[in-house]
TORBA-209432 format. One record per residue (C-alpha): x, y, z; residue number from 1. Coordinates in nm, 4 decimals, padded with zeros to 6 digits. Each point is the difference from the previous one (the first is absolute). Layout:
% TORBA-209432
X:Y:Z:NUM
...
***
This chain:
% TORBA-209432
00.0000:00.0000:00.0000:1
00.1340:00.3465:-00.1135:2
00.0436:00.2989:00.2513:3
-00.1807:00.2770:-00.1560:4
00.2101:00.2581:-00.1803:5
-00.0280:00.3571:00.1035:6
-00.1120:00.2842:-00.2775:7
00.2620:00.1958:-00.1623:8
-00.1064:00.3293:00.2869:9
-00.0323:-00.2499:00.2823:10
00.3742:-00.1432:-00.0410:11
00.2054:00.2848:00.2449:12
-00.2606:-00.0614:00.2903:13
00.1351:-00.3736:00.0395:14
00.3453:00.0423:-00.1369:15
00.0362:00.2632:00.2997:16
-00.1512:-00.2781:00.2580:17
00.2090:-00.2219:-00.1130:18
00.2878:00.1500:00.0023:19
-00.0640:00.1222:00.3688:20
-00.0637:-00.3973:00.0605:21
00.3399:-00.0849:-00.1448:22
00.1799:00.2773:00.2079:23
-00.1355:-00.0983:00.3052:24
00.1057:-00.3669:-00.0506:25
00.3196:00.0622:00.2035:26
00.2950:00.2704:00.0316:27
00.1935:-00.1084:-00.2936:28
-00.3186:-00.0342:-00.2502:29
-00.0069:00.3548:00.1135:30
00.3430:00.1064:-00.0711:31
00.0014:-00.1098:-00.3506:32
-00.3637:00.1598:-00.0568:33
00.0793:00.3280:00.1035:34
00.2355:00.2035:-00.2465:35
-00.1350:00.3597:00.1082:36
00.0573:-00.0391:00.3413:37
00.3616:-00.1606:00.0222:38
00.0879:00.3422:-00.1885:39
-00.1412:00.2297:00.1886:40
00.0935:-00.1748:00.3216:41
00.3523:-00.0355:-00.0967:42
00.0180:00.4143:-00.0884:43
-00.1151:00.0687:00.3462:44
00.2568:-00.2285:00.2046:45
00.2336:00.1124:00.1614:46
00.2821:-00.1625:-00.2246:47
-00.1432:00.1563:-00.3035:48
00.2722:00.3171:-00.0560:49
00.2714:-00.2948:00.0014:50
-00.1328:-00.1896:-00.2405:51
00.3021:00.0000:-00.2596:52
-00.1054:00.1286:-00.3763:53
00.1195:-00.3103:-00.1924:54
00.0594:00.0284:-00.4226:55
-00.3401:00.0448:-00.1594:56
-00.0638:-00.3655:-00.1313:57
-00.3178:-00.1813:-00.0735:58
-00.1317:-00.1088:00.3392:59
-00.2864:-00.2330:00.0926:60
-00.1508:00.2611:00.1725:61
-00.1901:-00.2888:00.2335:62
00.2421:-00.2257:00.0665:63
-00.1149:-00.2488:00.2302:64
00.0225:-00.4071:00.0131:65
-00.2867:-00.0824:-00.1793:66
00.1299:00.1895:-00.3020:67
00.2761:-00.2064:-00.0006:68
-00.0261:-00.3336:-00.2281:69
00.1201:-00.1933:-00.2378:70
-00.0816:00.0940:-00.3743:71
00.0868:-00.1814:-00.3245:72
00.1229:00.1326:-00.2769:73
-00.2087:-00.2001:-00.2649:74
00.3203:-00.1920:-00.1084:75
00.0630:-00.2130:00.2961:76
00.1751:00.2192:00.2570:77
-00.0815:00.0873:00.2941:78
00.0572:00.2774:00.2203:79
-00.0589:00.1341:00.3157:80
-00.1176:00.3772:-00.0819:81
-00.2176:00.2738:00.1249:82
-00.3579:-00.1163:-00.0875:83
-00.1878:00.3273:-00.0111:84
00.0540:00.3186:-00.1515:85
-00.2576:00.1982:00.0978:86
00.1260:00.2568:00.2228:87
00.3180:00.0200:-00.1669:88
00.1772:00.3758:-00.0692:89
00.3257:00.1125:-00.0816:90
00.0825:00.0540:00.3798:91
00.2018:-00.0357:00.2826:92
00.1747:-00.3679:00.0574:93
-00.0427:00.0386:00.3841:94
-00.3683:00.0026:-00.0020:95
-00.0292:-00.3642:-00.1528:96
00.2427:-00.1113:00.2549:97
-00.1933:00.1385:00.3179:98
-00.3346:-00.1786:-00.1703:99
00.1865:-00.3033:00.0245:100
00.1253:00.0215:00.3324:101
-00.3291:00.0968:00.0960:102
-00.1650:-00.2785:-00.1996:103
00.2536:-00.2582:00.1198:104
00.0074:00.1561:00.4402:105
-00.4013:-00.0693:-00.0773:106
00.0431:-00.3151:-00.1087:107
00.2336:-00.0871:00.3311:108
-00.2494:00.1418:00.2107:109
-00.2367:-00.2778:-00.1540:110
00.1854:-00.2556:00.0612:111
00.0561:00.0950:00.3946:112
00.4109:00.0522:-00.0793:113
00.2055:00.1896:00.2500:114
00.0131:00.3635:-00.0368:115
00.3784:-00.0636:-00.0302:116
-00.0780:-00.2445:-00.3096:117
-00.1651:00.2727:-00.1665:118
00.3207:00.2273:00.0191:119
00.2137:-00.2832:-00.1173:120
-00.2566:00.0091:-00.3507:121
00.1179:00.3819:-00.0306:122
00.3919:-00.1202:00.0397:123
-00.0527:-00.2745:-00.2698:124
-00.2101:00.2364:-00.1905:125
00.2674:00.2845:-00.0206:126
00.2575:-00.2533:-00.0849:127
-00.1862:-00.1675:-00.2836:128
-00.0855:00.3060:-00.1318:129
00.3555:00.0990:-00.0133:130
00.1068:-00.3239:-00.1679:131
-00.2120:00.1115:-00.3219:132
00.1535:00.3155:-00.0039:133
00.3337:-00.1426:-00.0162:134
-00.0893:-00.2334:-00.2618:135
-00.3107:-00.0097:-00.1471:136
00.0413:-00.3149:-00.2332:137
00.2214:-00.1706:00.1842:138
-00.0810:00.0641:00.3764:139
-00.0348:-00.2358:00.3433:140
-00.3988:00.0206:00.0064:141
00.0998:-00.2662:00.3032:142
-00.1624:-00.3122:00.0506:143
-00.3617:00.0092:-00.1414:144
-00.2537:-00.0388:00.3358:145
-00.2444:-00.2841:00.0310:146
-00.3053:00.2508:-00.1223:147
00.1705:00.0641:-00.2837:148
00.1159:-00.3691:-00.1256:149
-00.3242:-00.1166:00.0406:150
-00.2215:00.2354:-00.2165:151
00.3051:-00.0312:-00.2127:152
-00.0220:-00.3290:-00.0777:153
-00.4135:00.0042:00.0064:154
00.0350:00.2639:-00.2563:155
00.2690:-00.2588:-00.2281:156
-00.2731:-00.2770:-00.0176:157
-00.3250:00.2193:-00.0679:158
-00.1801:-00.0001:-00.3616:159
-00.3044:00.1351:-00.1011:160
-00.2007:-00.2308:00.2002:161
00.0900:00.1007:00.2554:162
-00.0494:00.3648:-00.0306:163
-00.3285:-00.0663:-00.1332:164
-00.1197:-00.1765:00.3188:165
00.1811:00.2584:00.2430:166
-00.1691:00.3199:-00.1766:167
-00.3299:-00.1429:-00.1673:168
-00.1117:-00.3179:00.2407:169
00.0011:-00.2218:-00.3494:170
00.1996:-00.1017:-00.2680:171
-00.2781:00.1134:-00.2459:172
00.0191:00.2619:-00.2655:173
-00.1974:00.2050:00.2106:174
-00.0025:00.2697:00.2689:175
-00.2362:-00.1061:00.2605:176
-00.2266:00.2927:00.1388:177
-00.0199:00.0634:00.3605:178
00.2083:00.0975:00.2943:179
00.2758:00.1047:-00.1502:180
-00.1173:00.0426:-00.3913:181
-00.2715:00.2384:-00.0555:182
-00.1910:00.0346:-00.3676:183
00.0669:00.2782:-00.2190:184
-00.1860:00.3208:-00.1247:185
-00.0165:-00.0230:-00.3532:186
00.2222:00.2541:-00.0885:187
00.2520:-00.1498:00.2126:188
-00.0493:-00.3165:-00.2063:189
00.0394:00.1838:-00.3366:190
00.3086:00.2160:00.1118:191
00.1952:-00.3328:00.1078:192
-00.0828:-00.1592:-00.2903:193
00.1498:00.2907:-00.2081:194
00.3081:-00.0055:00.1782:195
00.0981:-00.2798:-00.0944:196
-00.0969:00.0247:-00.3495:197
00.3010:00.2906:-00.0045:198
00.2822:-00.1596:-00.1577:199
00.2730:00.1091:00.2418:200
-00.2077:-00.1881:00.2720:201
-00.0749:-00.2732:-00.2017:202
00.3465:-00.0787:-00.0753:203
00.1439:00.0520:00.3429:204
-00.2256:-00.2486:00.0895:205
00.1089:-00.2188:-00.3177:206
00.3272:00.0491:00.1065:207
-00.0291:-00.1463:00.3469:208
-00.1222:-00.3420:-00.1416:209
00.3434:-00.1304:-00.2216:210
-00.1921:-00.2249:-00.1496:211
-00.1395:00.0946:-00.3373:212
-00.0145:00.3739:-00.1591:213
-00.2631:-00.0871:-00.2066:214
-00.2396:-00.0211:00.2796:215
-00.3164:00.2126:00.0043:216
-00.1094:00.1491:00.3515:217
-00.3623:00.0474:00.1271:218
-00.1357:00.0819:00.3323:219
-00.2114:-00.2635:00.1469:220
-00.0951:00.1435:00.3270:221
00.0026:00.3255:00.2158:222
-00.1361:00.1131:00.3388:223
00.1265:00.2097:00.2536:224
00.2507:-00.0524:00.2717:225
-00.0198:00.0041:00.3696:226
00.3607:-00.0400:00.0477:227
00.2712:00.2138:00.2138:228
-00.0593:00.2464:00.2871:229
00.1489:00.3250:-00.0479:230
-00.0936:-00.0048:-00.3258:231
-00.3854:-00.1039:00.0316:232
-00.2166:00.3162:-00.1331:233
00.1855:00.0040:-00.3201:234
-00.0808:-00.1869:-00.3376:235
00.1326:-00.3076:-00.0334:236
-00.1226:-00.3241:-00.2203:237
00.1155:-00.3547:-00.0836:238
-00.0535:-00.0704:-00.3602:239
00.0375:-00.3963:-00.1096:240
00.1672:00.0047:-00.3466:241
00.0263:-00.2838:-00.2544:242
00.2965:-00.0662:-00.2037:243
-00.1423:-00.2074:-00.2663:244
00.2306:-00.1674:-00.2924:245
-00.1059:-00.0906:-00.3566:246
-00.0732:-00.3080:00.1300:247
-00.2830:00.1543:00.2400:248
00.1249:-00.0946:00.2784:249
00.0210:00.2468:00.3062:250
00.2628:00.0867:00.2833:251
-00.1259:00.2288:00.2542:252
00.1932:00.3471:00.1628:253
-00.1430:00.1494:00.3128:254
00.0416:00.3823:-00.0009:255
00.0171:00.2363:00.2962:256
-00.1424:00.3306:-00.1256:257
00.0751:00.2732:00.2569:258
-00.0958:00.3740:00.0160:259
00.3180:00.1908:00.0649:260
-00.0534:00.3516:00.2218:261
00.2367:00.2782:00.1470:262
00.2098:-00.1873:00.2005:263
00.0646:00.1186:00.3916:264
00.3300:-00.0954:00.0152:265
00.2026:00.3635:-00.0006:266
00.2113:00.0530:-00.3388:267
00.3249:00.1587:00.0024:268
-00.0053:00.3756:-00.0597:269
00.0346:00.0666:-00.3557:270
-00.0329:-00.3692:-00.1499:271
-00.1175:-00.0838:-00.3313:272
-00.2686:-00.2516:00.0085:273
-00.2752:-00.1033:-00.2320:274
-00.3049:00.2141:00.0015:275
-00.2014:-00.3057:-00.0124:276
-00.0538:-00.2106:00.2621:277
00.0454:-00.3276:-00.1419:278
00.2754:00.0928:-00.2129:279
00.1367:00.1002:00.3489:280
-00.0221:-00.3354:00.1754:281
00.1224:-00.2034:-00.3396:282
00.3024:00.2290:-00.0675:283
00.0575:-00.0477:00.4177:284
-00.0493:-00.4216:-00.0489:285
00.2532:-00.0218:-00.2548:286
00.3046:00.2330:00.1603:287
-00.1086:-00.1801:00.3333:288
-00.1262:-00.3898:-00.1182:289
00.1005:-00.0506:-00.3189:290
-00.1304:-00.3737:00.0167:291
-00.3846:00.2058:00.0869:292
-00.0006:00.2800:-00.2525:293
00.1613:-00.1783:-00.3000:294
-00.3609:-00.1204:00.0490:295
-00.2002:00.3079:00.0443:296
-00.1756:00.2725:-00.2367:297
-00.2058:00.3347:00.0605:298
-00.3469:-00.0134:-00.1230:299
-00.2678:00.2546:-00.0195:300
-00.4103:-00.0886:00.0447:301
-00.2684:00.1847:00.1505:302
00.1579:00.3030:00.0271:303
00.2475:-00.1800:00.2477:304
00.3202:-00.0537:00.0236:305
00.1324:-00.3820:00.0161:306
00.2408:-00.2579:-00.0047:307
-00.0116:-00.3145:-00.1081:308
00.2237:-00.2923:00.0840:309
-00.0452:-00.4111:-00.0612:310
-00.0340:-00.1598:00.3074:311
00.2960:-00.2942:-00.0657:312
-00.0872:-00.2982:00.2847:313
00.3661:00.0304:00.1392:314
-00.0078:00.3349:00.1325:315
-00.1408:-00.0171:00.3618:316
-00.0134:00.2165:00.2959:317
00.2806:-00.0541:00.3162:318
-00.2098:-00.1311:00.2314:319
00.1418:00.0299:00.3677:320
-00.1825:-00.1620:00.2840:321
00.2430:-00.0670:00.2832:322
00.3111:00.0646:00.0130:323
00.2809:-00.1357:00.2438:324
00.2540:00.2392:00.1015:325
00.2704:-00.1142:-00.2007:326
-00.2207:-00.0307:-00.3675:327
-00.0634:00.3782:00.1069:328
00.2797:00.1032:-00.0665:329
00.0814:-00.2466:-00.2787:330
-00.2687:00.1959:-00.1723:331
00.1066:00.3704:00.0990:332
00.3224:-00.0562:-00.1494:333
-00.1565:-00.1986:-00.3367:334
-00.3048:00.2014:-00.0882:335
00.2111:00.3700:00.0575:336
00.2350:-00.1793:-00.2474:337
-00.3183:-00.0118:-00.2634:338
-00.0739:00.3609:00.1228:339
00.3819:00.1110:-00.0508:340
00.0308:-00.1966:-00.3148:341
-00.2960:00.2014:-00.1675:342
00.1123:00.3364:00.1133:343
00.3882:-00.0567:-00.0785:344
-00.0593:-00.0827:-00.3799:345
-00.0725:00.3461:-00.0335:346
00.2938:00.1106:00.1259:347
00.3405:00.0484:-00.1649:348
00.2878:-00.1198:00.2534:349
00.0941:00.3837:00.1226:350
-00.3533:00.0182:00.1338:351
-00.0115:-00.3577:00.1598:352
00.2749:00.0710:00.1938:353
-00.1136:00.3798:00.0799:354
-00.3458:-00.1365:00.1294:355
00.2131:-00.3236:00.1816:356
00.2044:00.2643:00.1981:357
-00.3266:00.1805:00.1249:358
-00.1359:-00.2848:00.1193:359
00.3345:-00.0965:00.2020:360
00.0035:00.3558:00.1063:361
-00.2574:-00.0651:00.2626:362
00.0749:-00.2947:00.1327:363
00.1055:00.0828:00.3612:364
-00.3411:-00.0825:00.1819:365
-00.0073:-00.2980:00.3209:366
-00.0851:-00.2407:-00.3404:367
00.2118:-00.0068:-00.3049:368
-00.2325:00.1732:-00.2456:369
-00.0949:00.3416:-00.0970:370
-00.1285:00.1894:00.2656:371
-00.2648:00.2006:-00.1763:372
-00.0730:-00.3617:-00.1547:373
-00.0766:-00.1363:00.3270:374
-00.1257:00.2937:00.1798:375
-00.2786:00.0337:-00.2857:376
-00.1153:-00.3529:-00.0035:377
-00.0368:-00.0206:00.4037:378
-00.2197:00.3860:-00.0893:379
-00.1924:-00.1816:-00.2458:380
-00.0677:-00.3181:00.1771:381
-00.1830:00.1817:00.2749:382
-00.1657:00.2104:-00.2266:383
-00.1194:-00.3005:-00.2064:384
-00.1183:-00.2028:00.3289:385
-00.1823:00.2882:00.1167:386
-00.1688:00.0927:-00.3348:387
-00.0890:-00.3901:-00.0227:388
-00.1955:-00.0002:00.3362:389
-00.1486:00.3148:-00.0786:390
-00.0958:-00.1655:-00.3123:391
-00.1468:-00.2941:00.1293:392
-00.1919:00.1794:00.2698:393
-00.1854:00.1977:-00.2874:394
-00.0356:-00.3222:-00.1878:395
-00.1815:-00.1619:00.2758:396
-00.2339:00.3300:00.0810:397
-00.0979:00.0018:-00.3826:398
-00.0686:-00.3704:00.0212:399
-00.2288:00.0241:00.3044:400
-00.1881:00.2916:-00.1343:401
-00.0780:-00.1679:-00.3347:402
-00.1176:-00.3228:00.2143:403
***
């Protein structure tokens, strides 16, 4: 039996329940979910004036764990990268770090670790980090943590199958309707469809197959997408695409279609950027995960602005759930590697080791990191832990007034 799917108008009023739902789920759900506020939090600690103004590079802009993954490159290889884009600006390399010290001290909390743990993460961090800026090719990432084998090797064995049960409950050419998939207007039916009868979009998607370049694409299915948290409110549809040979026979790509909006994440004074919002976050994906954007494009429907990508069945999310102390800071060191590695290729070697020696500048504190590093993520913990009871006290007022 199918859930049924709100009208076009009704969509915001459940997308914003939801996301309050998700939020309130526990303190890191509500870390990740809450761009805005890790900003303006971190300009009002005290540690803010120290914050060191790093090169302007391409930055995640929202750089927590779950936006770490790996992602395939279509041909085979796999890579650890940053998974989402959407924040991304030509910014400040310290502000991607403090997300993922705050991200990764959250994630400690979770798993009941010693505060003393959690300032062992920011040591490993700091030095991983500065092991990509030495060499970002051929660096010491370190030994890859337990969290990070695992969906590593899950990712290796997963084919289309398997992606089809994870996002659509069946292995049917279909999108099911109901909790999650929601029918389409039908505008919104006719503007997908004409996307991907463009013939740049057409033969990305081609291009993604290797099989046979005389295959003919065709869109098969299309709803809307309750996926994300930060970014529920905006436009975003799954579109089931056939790739059909001469022969009639089908393959089937599953593509993420995601409005793209002003990111929140603070640009560095005078950068040049892409006017467009999607243009934005593909240009960002391929200076920052080559292995992601390689596989992106900027598309324009309903007067929106959007991006579309193919969702490939290796690329998964990090998933964390507890961590012992010592895998902590296993994967400080290994995932500000990732972090390091994406902002370093940007960088000739005179600014590497410019940026390298004002990081060690600072490293006098009681722990061997940054101090402004570690001073901001203590700031921002408290902040966040406050925010998220605040949050779920509201949550739980709004729930027992609508009962």
């Amino acid at each position: 039996m199918h859930l049924p799917s709100p009208a076009a108008d009704n969509r915001l009023a459940v997308l914003t329940a939801v996301r309050s739902l998700k939020m309130a789920r526990s303190a890191h759900a509500y870390v990740r979910g809450n761009t805005a506020k890790f900003y303006e939090w971190l300009a009002a600690s005290p540690a803010a004036r120290r914050v060191p103004v790093g090169p302007p590079v391409w930055i995640c802009g929202d750089c927590h764990l779950g936006n770490l993954g790996p992602i395939t490159d279509g041909d085979g290889s796999l890579a650890i990268q940053i998974r989402d884009l959407d924040q991304a600006v030509i910014g400040n390399p310290a502000h991607d770090l403090i997300r993922l010290g705050l991200s990764l001290a959250t994630a400690a909390r979770g798993s009941d670790l010693p505060g003393v743990a959690t300032a062992r993460m920011i040591e490993q961090m700091v030095e991983g980090y500065a092991a990509a800026m030495r060499d970002p090719e051929r660096g010491d990432a370190g030994p890859e943590p337990d969290a990070v084998r695992s969906v590593r090797r899950r990712a290796h064995a997963r084919r289309w199958r398997h992606l089809a049960r994870e996002r659509l409950d069946t292995t049917e050419p279909k999108i099911p309707f109901g909790k999650k998939f929601w029918r389409l207007e039908q505008a919104e039916h006719d503007a997908i469809r004409a996307v991907f009868e463009e013939p740049a979009v057409a033969s990305l998607v081609l291009s993604l197959d290797h099989k046979d370049a005389e295959r003919r694409l065709r869109v098969v299915d299309a709803a809307y997408w309750m996926k994300g948290c930060s970014s529920l409110g905006l436009l975003r549809f799954a579109a089931l695409v056939g790739l059909q040979n001469v022969k009639g026979r089908s393959d089937y790509a599953l593509i993420d279609m995601k409005e793209a909006v002003a990111p929140i994440a603070p640009a560095a004074r005078g950068a040049k950027m892409p006017a467009d919002n999607a243009e934005r976050v593909v240009t960002a994906a391929r200076a920052l995960s080559p292995h992601l954007g390689d596989r992106m494009m900027p598309v324009h429907m309903l007067d929106r602005s959007l991006f579309i990508r193919e969702l490939a069945p290796q690329d998964l999310k990090l998933e964390v759930g507890q961590f012992s102390e010592r895998q902590a800071a296993k994967a400080a060191h290994y995932l500000a590697f990732v972090v390091g590695k994406a902002h370093a290729r940007q960088m000739d070697d005179a600014t590497r080791k410019d940026w390298s020696r004002m990081l060690e500048a600072d490293r006098r504190s009681a722990i061997d990191a940054p101090s402004w590093l570690w001073e901001s993520v203590v700031s921002l913990a408290g902040s966040h832990e406050a925010g998220y009871l605040n949050h779920c006290r509201e949550y739980a007022i709004g729930a027992s007034q609508a009962a």
